[in-house]
C-alpha positions as a Markdown table, in Angstrom:
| # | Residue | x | y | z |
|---|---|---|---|---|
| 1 | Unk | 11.7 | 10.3 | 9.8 |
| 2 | Unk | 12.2 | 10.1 | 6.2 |
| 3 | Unk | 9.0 | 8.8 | 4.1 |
| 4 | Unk | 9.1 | 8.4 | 0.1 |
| 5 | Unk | 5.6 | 7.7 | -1.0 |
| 6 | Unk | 4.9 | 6.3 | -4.2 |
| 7 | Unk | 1.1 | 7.5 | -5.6 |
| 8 | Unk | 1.0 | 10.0 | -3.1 |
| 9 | Unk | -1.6 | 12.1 | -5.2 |
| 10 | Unk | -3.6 | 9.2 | -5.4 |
| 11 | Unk | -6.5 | 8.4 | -3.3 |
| 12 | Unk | -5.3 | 6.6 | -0.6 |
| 13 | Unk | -1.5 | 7.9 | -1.0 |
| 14 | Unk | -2.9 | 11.6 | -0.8 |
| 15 | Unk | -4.4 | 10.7 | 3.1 |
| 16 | Unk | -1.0 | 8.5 | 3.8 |
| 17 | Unk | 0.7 | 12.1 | 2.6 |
| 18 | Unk | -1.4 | 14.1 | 4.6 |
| 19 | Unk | -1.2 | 12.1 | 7.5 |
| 20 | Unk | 2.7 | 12.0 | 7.6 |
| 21 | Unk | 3.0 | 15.4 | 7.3 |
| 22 | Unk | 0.7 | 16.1 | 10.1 |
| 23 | Unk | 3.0 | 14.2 | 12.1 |
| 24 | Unk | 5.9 | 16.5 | 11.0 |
| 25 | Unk | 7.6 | 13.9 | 9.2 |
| 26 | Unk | 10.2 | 14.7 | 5.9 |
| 27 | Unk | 7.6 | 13.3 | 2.9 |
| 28 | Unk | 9.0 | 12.5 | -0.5 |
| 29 | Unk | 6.0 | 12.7 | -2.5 |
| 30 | Unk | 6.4 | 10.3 | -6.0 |
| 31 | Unk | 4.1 | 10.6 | -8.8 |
| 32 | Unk | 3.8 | 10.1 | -12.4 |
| 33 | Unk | 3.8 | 13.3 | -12.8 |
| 34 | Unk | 5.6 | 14.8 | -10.9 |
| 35 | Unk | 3.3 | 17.3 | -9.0 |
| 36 | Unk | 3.8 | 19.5 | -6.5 |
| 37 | Unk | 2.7 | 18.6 | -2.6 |
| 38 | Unk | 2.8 | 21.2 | -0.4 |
| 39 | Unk | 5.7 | 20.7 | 2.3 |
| 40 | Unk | 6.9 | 17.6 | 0.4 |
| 41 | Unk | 9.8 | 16.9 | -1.4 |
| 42 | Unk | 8.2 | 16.3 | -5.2 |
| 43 | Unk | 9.7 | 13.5 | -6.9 |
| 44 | Unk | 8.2 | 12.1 | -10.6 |
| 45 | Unk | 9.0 | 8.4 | -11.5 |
| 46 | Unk | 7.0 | 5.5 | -13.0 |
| 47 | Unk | 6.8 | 2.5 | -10.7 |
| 48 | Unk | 7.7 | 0.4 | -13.1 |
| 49 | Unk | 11.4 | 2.2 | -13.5 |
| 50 | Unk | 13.2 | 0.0 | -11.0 |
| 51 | Unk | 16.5 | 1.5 | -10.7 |
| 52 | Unk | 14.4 | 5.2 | -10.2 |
| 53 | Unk | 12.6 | 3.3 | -7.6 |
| 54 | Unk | 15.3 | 1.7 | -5.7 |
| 55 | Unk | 17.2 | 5.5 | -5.7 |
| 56 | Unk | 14.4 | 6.6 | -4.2 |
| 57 | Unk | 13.4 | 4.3 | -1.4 |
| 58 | Unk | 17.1 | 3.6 | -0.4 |
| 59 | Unk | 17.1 | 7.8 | 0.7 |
| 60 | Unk | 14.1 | 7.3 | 2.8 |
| 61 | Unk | 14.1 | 5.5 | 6.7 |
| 62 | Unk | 10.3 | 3.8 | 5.2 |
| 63 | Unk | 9.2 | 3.8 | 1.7 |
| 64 | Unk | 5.3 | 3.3 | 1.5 |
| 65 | Unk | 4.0 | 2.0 | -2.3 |
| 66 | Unk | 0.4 | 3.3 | -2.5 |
| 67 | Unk | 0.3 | 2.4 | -6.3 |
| 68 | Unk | -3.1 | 0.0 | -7.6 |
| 69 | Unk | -2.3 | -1.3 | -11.4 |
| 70 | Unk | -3.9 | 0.2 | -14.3 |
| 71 | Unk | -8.0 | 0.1 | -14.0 |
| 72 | Unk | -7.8 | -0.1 | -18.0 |
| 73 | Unk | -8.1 | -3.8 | -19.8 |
| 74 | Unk | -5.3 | -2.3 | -21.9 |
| 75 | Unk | -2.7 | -3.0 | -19.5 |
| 76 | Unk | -2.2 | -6.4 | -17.9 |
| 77 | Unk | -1.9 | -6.7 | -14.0 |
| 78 | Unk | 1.6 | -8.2 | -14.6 |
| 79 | Unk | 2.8 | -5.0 | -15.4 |
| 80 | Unk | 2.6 | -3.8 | -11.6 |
| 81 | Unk | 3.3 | -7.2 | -10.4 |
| 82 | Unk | 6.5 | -6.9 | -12.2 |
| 83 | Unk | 7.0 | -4.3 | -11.2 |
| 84 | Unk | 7.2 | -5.5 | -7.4 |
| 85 | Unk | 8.9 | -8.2 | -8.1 |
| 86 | Unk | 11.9 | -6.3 | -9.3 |
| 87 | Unk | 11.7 | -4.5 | -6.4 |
| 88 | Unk | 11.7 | -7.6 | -4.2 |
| 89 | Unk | 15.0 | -8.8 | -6.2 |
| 90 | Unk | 16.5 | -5.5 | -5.8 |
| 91 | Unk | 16.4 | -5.9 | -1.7 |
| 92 | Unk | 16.5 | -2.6 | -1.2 |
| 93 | Unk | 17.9 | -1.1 | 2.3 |
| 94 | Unk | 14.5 | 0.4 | 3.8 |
| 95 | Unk | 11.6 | -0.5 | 5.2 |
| 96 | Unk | 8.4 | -1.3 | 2.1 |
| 97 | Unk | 4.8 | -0.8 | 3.5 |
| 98 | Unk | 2.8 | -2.1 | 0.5 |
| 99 | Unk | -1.4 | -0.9 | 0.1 |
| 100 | Unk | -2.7 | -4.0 | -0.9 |
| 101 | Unk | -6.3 | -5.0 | -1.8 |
| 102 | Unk | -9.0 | -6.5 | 0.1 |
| 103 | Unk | -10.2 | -9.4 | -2.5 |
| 104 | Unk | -7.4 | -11.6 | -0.8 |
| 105 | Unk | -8.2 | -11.2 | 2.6 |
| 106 | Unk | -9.9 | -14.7 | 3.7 |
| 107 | Unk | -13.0 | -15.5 | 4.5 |
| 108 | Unk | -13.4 | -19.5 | 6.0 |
| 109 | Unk | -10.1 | -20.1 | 4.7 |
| 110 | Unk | -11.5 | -18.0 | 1.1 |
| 111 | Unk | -10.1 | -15.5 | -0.9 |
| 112 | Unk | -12.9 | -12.7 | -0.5 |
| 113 | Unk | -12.5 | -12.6 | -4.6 |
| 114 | Unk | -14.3 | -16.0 | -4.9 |
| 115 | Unk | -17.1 | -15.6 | -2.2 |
| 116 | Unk | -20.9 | -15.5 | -3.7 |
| 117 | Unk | -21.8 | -11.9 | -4.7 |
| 118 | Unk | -18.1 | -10.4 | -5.2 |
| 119 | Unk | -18.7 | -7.6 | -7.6 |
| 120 | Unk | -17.1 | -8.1 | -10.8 |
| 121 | Unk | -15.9 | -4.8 | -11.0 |
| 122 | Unk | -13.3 | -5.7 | -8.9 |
| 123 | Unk | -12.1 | -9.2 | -9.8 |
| 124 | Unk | -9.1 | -8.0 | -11.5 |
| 125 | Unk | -8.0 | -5.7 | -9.0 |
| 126 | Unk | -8.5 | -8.2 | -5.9 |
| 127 | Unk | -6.5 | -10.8 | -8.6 |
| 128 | Unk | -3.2 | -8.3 | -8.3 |
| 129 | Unk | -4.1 | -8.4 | -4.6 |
| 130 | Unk | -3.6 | -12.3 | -4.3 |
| 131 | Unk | -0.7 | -12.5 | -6.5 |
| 132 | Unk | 1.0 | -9.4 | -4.8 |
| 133 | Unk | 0.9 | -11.0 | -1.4 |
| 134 | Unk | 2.4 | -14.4 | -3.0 |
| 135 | Unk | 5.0 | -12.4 | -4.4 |
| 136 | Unk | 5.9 | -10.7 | -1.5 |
| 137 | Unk | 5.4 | -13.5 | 0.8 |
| 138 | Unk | 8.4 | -15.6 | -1.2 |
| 139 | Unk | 10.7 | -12.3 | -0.8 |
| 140 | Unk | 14.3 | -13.1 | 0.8 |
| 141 | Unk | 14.3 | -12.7 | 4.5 |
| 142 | Unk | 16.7 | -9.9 | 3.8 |
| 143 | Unk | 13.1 | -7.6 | 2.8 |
| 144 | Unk | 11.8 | -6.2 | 5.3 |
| 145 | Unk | 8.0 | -5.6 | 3.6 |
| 146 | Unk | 4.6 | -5.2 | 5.3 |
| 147 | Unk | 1.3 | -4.7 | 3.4 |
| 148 | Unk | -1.5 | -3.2 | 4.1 |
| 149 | Unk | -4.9 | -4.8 | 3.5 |
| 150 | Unk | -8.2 | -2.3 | 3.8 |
| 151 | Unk | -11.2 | -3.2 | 4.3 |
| 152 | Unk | -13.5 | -4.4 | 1.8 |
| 153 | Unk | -15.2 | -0.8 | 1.5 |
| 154 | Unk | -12.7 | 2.3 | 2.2 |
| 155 | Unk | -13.7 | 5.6 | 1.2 |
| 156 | Unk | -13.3 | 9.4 | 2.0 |
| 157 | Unk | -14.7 | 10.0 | 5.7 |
| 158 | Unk | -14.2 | 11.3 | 9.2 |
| 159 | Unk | -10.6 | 10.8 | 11.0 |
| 160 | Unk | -10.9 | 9.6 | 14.4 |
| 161 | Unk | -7.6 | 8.0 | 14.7 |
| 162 | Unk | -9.1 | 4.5 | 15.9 |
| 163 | Unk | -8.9 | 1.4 | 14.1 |
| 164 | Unk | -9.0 | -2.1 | 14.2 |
| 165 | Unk | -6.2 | -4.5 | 13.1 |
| 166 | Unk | -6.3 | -7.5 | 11.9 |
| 167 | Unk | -4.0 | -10.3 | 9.5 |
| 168 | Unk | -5.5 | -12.2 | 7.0 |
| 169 | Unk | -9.2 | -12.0 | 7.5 |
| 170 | Unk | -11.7 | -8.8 | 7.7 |
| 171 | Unk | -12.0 | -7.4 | 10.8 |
| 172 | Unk | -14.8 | -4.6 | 9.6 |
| 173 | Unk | -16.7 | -3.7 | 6.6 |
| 174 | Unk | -15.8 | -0.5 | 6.2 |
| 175 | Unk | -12.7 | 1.9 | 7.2 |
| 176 | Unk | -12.1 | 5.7 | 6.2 |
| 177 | Unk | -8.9 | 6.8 | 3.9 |
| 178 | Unk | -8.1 | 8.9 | 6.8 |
| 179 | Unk | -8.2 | 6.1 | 9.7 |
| 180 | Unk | -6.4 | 4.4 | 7.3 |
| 181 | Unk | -4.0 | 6.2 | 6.6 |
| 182 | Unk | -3.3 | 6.8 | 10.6 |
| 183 | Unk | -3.1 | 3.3 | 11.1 |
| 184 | Unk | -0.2 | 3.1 | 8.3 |
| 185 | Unk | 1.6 | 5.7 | 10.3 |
| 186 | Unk | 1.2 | 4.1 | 13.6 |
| 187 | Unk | 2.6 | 1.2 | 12.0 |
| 188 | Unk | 5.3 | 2.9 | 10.5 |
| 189 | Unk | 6.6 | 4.8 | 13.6 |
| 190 | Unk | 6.2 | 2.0 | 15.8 |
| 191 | Unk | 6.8 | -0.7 | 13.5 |
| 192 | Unk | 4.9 | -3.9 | 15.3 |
| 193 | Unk | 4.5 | -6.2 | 11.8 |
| 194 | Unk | 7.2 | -6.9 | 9.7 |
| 195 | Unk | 7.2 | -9.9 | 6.7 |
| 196 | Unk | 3.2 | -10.5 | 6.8 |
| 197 | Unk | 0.2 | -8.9 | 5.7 |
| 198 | Unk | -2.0 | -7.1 | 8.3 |
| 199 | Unk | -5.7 | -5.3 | 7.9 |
| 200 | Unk | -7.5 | -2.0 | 9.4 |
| 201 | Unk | -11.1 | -1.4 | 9.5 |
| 202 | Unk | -13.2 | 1.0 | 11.3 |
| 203 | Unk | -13.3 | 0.5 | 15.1 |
């Protein structure tokens, strides 16, 4: 199968990278910059270049957008949202697996992001979480989009290649960038959600 991956040097795109490859599938690897994955094809574009975007996920069978906005203040969230959306208008041909956040998954019917004790540090990033799965959730029916909610911790850890899925509300505290990553891959070669948001935690 042919995968583009956008951030796939990043942290979690890196493990989504890895883990395609393992399973011997034809990786475009995007980055800002361009660099070099072994046994991918290397590809450098800026998300926010649409038509470089659309080029890009319209050669692959799945295109998976591992790409958080800026953790500076300098640049507003909008900037990656916008980014989205004019992919979303664009309708491109294949299959968009999205990494979202984990501030909007619910909690009694709650954005995480608003329950007592959320850490601050990620307010803004579990913001672009919400508005990202409102964007994509008024797509045309023509886009066919998925994303991908982790846990509210996710880290660098063991891969056991078991998981837990869920939809809009934790199902864990905690899943590895590894398990992760193998449950995006599961998903991807035997797609089961389509037009929703869905969650993986540890199992």
């Amino acid at each position: 199968m042919r995968i583009t991956i956008f951030g796939a040097t990043g942290h979690v795109g890196s493990q989504i990278t890895a883990e395609a490859l393992r399973r011997g599938h034809q990786v475009t690897a995007v980055s800002h910059s361009g660099k070099t994955v072994a046994d991918t094809t290397p590809a450098q574009a800026n998300f926010d270049d649409t038509p470089a975007v659309v080029e890009l996920a319209n050669q692959a069978d799945v295109t998976v957008i591992s790409v958080p906005p800026s953790r500076t203040a300098d640049e507003p969230i909008e900037v990656n949202l916008d980014a989205h959306q004019r992919l979303i208008d664009a309708a491109p041909d294949t299959r968009i697996v999205v990494v979202g956040g984990a501030g909007s998954l619910l909690v009694d019917g709650v954005p995480l992001r608003d329950t007592p004790g959320f850490p601050d540090a990620y307010r803004r990033e579990a913001t672009w979480g919400i508005e990202l799965l409102k964007r994509y959730r008024q797509a045309p029916v023509g886009v066919d989009w998925l994303i991908v909610s982790p846990s509210p911790e996710i880290g660098p850890g063991e891969r056991t290649g078991q998981y837990v899925v869920g939809t809009d509300s934790p199902v864990g505290d905690h899943i590895t960038t590894q398990d992760f990553a193998v449950g995006i891959l599961d998903e991807i070669e035997a797609p089961a959600h389509h037009r929703m948001r869905i969650t993986l935690a540890d199992k």
